[in-house]
DRENGUKE-278898 format. One line per 3 residues: number of its first residue (from 0); their letters; for each residue x negated, y negated, z negated of N, C-alpha, C. Coordinates in Angstrom, 2 decimals. Each point is the difference from the previous one (the first is absolute). Example, Ala and Ser with C-alpha at 12.3 -4.5 7.8 and 13.67 -1.06 7.14 Angstrom:
# residues 2
0	as	-13.19/5.69/-7.80/0.89/-1.19/0.00/-0.90/-1.20/0.00 | 0.35/-1.05/0.72/-0.82/-1.19/-0.06/0.77/-1.09/-0.73
***
This chain:
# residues 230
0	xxx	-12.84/-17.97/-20.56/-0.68/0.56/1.17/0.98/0.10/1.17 | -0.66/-0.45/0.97/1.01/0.33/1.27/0.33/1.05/0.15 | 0.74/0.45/0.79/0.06/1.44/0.39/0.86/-0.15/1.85
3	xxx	-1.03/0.82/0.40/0.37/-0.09/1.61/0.60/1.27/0.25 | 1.57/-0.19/0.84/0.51/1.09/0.76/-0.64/0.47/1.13 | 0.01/1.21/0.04/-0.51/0.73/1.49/1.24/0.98/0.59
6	xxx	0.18/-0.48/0.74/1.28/1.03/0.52/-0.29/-0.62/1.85 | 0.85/1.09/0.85/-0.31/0.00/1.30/0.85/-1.79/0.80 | 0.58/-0.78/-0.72/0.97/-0.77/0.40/-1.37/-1.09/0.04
9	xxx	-0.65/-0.07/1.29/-0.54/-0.72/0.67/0.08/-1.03/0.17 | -1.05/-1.39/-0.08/0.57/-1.45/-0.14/-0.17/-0.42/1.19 | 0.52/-0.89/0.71/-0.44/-1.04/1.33/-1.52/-0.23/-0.47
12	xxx	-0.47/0.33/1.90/-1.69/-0.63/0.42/-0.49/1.48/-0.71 | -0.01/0.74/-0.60/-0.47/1.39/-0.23/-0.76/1.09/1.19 | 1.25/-0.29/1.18/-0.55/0.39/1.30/0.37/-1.03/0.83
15	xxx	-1.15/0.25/1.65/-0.10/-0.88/0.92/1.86/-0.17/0.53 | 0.22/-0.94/0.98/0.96/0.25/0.27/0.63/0.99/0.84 | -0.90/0.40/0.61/0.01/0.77/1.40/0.30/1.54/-1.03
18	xxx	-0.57/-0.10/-0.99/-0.16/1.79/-0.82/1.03/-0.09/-0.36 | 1.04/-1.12/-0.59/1.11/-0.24/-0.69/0.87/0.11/1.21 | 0.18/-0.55/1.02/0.85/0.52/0.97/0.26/1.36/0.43
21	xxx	-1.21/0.66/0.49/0.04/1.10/0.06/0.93/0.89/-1.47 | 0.29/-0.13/-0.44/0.06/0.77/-1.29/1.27/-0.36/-0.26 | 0.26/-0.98/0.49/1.42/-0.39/0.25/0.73/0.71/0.51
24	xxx	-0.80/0.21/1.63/0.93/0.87/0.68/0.00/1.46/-0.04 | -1.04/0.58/-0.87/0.22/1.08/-0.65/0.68/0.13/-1.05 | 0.30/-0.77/-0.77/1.36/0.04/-0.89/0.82/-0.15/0.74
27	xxx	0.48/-0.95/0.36/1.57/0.24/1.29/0.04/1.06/0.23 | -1.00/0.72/0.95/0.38/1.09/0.74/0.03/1.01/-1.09 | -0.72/0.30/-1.08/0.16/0.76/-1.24/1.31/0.18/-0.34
30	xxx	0.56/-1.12/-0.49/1.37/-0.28/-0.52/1.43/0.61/1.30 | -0.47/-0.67/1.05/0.89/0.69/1.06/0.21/1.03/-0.23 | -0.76/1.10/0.25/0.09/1.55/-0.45/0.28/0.32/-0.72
33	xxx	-0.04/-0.31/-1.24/0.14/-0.10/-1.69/1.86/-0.02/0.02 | 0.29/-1.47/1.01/1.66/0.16/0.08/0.74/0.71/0.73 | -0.96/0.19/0.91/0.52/1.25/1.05/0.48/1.18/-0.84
36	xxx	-1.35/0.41/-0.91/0.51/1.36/-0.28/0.67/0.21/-1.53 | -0.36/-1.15/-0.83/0.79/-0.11/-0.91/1.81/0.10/0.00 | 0.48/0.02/0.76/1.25/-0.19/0.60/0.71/1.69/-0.22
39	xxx	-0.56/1.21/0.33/0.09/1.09/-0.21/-0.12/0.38/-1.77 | -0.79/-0.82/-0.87/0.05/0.27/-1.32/0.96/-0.14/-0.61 | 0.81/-1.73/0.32/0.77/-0.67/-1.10/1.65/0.67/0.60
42	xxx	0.22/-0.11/-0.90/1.81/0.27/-0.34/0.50/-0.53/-0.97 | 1.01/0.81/-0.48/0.94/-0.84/-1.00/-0.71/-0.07/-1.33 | -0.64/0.97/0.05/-0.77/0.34/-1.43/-1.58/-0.69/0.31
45	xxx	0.02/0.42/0.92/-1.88/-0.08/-0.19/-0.05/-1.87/0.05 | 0.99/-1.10/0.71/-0.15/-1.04/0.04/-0.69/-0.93/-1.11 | 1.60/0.90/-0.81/-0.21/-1.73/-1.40/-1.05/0.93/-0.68
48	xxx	-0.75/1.17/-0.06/-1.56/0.20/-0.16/-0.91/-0.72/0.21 | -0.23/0.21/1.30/-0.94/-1.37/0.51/-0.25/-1.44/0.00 | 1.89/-0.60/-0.49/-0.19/-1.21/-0.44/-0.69/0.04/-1.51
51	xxx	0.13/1.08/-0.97/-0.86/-0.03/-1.48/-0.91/-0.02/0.07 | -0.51/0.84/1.19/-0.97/0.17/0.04/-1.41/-1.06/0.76 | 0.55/-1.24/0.69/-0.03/-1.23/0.53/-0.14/-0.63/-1.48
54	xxx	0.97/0.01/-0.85/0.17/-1.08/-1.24/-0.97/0.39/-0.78 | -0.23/1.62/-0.01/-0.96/-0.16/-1.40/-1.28/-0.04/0.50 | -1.06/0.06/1.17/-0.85/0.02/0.33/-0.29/-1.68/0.07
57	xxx	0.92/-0.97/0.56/-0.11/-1.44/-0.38/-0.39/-0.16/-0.78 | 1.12/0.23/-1.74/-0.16/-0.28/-1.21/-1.61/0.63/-0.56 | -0.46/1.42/0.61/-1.37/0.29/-0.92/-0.74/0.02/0.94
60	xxx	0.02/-0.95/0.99/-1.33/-1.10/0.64/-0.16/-0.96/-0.70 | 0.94/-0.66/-1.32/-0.11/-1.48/-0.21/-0.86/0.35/-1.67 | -0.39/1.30/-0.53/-0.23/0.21/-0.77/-1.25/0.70/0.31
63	xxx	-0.98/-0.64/-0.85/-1.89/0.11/0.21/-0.08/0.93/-1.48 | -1.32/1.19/0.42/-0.02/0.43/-1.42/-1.62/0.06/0.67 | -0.89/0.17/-0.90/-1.52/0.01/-0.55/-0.81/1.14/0.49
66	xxx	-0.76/-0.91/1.32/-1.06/1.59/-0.08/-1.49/0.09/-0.27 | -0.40/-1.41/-0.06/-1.17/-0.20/-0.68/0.19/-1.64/-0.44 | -1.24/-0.43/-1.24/0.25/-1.04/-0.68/-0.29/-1.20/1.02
69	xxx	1.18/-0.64/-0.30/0.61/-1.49/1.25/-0.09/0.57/1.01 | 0.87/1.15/0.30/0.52/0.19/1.37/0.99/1.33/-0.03 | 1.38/-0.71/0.87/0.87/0.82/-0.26/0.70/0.31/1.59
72	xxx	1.26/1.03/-0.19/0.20/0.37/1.16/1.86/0.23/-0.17 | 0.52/0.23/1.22/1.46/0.45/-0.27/0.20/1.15/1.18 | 1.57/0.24/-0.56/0.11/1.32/1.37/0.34/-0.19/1.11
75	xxx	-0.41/0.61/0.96/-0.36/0.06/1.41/1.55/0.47/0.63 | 0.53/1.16/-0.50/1.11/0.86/-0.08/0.12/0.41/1.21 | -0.92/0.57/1.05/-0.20/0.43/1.09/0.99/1.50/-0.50
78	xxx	-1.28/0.78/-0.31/0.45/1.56/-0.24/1.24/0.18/-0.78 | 0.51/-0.84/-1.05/1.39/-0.24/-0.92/1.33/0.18/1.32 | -0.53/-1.02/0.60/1.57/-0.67/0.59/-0.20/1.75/1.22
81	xxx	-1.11/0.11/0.40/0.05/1.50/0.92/0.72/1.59/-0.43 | -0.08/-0.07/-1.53/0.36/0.69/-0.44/1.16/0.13/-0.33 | 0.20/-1.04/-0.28/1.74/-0.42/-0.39/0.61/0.29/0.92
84	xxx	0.03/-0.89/1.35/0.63/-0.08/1.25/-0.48/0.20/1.04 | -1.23/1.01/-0.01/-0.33/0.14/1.28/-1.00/-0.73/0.60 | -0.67/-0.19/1.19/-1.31/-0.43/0.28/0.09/-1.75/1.04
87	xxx	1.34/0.57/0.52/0.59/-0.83/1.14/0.83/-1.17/-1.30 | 1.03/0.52/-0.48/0.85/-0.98/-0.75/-1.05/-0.58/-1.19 | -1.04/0.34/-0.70/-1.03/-0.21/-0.73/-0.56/-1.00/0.62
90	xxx	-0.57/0.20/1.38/-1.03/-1.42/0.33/0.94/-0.77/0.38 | 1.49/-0.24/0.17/0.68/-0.95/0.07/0.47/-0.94/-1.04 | -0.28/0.86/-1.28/0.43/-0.41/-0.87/-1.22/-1.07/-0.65
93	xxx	-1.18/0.63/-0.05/-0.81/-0.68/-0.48/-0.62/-1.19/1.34 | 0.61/-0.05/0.93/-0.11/-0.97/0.78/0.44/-1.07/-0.39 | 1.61/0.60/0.13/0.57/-1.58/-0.75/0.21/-0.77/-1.24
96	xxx	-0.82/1.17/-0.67/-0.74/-0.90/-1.41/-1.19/-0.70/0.40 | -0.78/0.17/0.84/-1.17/-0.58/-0.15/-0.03/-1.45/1.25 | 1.16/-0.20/0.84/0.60/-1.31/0.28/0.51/-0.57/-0.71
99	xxx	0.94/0.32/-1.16/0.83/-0.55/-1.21/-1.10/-0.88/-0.23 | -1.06/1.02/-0.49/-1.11/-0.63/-0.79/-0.63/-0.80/0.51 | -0.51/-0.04/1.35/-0.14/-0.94/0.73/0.14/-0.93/0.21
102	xxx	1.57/-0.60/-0.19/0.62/-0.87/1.10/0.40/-0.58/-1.94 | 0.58/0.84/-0.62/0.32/-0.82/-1.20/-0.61/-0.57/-1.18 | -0.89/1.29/-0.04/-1.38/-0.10/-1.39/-1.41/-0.72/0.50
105	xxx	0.10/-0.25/1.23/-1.49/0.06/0.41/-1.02/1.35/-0.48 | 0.45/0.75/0.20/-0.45/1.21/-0.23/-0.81/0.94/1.25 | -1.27/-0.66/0.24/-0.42/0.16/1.73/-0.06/-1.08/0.44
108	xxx	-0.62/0.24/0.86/0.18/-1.28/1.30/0.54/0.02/0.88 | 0.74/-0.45/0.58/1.22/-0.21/1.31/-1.02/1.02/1.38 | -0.93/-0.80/-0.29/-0.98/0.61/1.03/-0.65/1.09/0.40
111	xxx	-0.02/0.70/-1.50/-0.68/1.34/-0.11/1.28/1.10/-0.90 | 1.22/-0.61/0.92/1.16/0.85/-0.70/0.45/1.32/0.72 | -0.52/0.13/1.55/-0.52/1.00/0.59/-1.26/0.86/0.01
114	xxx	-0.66/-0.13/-0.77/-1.30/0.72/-0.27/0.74/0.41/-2.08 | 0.60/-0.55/-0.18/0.30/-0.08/-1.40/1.29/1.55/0.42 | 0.70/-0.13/0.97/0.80/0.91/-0.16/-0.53/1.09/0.98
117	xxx	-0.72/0.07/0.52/-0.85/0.83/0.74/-0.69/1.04/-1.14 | -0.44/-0.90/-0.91/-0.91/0.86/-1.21/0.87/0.63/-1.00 | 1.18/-0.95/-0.01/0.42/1.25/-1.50/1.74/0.57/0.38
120	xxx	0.59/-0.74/1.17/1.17/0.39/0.32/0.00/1.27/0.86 | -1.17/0.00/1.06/0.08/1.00/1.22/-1.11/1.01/-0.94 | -1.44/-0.74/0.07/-1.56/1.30/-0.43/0.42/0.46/-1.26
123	xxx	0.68/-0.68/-1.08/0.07/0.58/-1.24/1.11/0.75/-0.15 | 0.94/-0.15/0.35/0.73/0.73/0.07/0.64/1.47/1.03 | -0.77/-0.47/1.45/0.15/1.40/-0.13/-1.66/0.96/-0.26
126	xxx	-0.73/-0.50/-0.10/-0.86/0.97/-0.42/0.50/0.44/-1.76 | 0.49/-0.59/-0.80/0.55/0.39/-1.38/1.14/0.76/0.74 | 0.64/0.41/1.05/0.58/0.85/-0.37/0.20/1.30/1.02
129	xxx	-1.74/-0.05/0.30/-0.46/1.09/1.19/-0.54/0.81/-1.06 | -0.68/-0.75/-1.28/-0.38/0.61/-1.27/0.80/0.75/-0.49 | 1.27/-0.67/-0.49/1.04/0.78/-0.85/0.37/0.83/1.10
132	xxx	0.60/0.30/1.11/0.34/0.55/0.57/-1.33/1.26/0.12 | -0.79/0.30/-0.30/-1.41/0.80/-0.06/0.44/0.71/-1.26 | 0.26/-0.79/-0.55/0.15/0.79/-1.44/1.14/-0.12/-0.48
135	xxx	1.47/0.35/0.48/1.29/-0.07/0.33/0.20/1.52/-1.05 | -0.49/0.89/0.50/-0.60/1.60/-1.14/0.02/-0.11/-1.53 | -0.86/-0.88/0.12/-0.40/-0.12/-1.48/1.48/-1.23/-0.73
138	xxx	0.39/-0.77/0.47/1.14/-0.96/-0.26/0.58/0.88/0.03 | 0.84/1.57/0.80/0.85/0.38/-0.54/0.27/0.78/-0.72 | -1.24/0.77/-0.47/-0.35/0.45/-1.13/0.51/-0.17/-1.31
141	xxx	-0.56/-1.25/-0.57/0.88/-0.78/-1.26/-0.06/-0.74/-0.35 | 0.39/-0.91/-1.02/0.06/-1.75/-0.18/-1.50/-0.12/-0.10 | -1.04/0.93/-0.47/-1.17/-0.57/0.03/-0.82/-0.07/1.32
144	xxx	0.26/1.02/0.51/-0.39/0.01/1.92/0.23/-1.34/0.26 | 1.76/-0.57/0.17/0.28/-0.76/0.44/-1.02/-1.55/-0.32 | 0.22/0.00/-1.17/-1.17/-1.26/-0.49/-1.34/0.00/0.63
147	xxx	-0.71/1.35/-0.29/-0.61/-0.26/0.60/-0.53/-0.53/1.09 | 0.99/0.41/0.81/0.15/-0.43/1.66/-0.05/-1.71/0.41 | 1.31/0.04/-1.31/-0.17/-1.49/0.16/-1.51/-0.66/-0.39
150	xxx	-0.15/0.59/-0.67/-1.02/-1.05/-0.30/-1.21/0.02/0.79 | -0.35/1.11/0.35/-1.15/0.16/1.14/0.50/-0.23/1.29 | 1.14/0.02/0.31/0.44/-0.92/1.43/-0.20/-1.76/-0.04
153	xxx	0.77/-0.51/-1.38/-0.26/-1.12/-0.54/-1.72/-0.49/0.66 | -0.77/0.51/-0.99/-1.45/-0.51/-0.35/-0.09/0.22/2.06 | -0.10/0.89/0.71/-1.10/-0.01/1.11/1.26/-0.99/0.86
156	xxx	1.18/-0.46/-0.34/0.76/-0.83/0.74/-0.89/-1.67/-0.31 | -0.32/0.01/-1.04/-0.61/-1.56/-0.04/-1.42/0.06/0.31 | -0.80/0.85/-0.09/-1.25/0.11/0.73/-0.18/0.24/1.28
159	xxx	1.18/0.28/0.83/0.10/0.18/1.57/0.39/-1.66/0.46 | 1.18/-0.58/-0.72/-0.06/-1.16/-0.12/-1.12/-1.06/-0.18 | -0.95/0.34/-0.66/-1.36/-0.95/-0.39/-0.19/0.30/1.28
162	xxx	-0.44/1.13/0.57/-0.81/0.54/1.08/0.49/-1.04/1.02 | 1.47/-0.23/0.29/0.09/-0.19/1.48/-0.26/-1.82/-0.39 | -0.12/-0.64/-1.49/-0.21/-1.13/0.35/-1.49/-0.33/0.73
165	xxx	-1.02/1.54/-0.76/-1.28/-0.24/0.60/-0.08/-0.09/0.91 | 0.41/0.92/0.96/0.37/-0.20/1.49/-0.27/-1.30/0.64 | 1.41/-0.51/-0.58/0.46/-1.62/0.61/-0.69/-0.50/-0.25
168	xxx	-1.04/-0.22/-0.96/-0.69/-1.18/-0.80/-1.71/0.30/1.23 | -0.49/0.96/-0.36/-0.89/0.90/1.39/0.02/-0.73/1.26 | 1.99/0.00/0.20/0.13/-0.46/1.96/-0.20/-1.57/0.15
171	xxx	0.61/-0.45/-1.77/0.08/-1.71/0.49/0.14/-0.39/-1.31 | -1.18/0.00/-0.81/-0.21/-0.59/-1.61/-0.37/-1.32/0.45 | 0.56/-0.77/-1.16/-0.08/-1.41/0.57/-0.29/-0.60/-1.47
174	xxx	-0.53/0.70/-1.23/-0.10/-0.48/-1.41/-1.23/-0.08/-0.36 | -0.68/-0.16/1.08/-1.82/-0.32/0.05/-0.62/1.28/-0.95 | 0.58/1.36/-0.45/-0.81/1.11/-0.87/0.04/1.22/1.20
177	xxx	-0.90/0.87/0.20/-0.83/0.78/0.62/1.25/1.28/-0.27 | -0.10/0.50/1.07/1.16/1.39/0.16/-0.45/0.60/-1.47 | -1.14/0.83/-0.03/-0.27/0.63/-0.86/0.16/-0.63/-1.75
180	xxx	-0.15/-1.03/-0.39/0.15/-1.05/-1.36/1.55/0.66/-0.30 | 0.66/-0.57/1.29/1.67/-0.61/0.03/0.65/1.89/0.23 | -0.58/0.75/-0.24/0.53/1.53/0.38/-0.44/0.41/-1.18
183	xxx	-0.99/-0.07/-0.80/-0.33/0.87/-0.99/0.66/-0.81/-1.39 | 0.17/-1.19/0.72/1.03/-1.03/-1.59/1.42/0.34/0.51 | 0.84/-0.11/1.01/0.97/0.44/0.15/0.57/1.22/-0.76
186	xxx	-0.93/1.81/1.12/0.54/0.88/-0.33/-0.32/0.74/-1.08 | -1.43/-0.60/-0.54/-0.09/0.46/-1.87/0.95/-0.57/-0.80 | 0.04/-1.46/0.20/1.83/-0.02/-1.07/0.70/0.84/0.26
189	xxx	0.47/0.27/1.09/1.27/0.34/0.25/-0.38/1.55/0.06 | -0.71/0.87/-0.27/-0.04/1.16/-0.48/0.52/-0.20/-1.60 | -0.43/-0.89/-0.72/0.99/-0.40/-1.05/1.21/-0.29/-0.31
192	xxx	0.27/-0.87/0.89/1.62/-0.14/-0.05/0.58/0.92/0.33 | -0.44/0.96/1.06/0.87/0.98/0.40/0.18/1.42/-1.20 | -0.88/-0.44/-1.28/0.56/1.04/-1.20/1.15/-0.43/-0.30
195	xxx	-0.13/-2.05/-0.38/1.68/-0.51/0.29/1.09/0.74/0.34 | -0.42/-0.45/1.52/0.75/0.61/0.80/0.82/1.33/-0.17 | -0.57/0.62/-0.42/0.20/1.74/-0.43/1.28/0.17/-0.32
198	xxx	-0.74/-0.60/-1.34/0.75/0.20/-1.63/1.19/-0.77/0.04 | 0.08/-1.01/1.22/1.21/-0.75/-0.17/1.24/0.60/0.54 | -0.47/0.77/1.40/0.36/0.88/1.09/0.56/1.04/-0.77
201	xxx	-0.83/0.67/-0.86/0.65/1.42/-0.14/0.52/-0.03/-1.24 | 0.15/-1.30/-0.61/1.17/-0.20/-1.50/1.07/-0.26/0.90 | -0.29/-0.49/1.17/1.80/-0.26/0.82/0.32/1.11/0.58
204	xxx	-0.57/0.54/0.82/0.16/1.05/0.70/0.83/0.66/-1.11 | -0.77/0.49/-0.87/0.59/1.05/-1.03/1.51/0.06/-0.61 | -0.12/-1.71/-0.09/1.08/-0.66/-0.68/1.24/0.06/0.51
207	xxx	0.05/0.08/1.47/0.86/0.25/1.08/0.16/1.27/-0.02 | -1.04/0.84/0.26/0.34/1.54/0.68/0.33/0.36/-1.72 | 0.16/-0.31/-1.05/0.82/0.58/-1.17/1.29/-0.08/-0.12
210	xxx	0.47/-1.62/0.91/1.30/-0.22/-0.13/0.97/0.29/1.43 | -0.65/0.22/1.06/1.03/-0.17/0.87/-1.38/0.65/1.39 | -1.01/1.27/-0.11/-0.50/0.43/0.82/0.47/0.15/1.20
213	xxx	0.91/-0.02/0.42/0.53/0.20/1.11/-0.39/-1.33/0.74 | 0.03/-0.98/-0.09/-0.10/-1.44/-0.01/-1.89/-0.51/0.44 | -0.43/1.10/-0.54/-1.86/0.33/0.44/-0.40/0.25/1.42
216	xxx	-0.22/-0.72/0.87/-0.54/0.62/1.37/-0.59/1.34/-0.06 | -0.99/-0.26/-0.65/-1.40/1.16/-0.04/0.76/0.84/-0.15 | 0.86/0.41/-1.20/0.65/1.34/-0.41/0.74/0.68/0.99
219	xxx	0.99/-1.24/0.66/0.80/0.71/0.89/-0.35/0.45/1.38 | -0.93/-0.67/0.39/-0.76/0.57/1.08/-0.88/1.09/-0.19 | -0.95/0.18/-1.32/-0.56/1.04/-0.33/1.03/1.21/0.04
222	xxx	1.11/-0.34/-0.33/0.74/1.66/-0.48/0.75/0.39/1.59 | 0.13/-1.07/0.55/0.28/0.20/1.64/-0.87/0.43/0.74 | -1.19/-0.31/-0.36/-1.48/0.75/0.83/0.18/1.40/-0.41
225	xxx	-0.11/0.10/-1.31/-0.03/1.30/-0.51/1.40/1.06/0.32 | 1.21/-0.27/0.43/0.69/0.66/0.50/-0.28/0.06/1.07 | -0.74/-0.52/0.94/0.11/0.16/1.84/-1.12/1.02/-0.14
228	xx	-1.10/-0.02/-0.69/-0.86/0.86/-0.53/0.53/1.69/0.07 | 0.78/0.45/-0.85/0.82/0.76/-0.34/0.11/0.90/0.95
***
C-alpha cells in the first residue's frame, strides 16, 4: 500500500505565483526580525545550542511516523526549536533547515519555500511559543508541567501552521481543490500529527531540561519573569 506524507513542506504550482511571491516577502521580512532580535539571545552558551538544535530538527524531519492507514507525517519542530532557544533563534533555526531541505532534498519547492517558511519557521513557531510561554507556570512547576507544555505548545504549533497554509492556499490555490476540501484535509491531519508533534517535543524538551536545564529557553525566562514579578 502506498502511503502518502502530509507535512507543511509545500510542492511547486501549489500556489499562484503572485501568492508565492507575496509570501516570500513575508518570510524575508519575517526572518529579518527573527535576526535582528535573535542576536540578544545567542552567546557563548546559548550558540552551539541552537546549532543542535538546527541538527536535530533536520534529522526528525527526515523521519515519518503513522497517523492514519497510508498516510504519514513528520516533525514540524516549530514549538521544539522555541523552547529550546527561544522564538527569534528557533525560527532561524528551522529556517535553515527547511532551505537545506529545499535546495538539497527537494524537500518543497523552490517556489513555495517562502510560504513553506512563513508556515512553520515564523506562524509555528512563534505561536508554539506564545503557548508555552502562557503556560511557563505550569513548566515550572515540575518535569510533568514542563511536558506538558511541551506538548500542548507542540500540537497547536502545527495546527497554526496548517492554518496559515489555508490562508495561502484561500489567497492563491493553484491545485484545482476548493478552499474548504484542501482545509479540512490539510488541518484534520495535522491535528494528528501534531499528537506527533507533542510527544516528540516533550521527550526532548524533558530530555534536555533533565540534563543541562539551564540550557531551556522557557525555563530561564520563566524564572526571570517570575523574579521581576517579585
Amino acid at each position: 500500500m502506498q502511503t502518502t506524507t502530509l507535512a507543511m513542506h509545500m510542492s511547486d504550482g501549489l500556489l499562484s505565483a503572485q501568492t508565492a511571491l507575496l509570501f516570500a516577502v513575508v518570510a524575508i521580512a519575517g526572518l529579518a526580525v527573527a535576526l535582528a532580535k535573535a542576536r540578544a539571545d545567542l552567546d557563548d552558551r546559548t550558540a552551539p545550542m541552537a546549532g543542535l538544535v538546527a541538527a536535530f530538527v533536520f534529522a526528525a524531519q527526515m523521519i515519518n511516523f503513522p497517523v492514519l492507514p497510508g498516510v504519514s507525517g513528520h516533525l514540524l519542530g516549530g514549538a521544539l526549536a522555541a523552547i529550546l532557544a527561544g522564538p527569534w533563534v528557533g525560527a532561524l533555526c528551522v529556517a535553515i533547515v527547511l532551505v537545506v531541505q529545499a535546495l538539497l532534498f527537494a524537500d518543497g519547492g523552490l517556489t513555495m519555500l517562502g510560504a513553506n517558511i512563513t508556515n512553520m519557521a515564523l506562524i509555528g513557531t512563534v505561536v508554539g511559543y506564545l503557548v508555552a510561554l502562557a503556560l511557563r507556570r505550569l513548566a515550572l512547576r515540575s518535569r510533568a508541567g514542563l511536558l506538558v507544555t511541551a506538548f500542548v505548545a507542540a500540537w497547536v504549533n502545527t495546527v497554526a501552521a496548517a492554518g496559515g497554509f489555508v490562508i495561502e492556499y484561500a489567497l492563491g490555490g493553484a491545485a484545482g481543490y476548493g478552499t474548504g476540501t484542501a482545509a479540512l484535509a490539510v488541518v484534520g491531519v495535522h491535528c494528528l500529527i501534531g499528537i506527533g508533534e507533542g510527544v516528540i517535543t516533550a521527550a526532548t524538551v524533558g530530555a534536555v531540561a533533565a540534563a543541562r536545564p539551564d540550557l531551556v529557553h522557557l525555563l530561564r525566562i520563566g524564572k526571570q519573569m517570575k523574579e521581576n514579578v517579585r
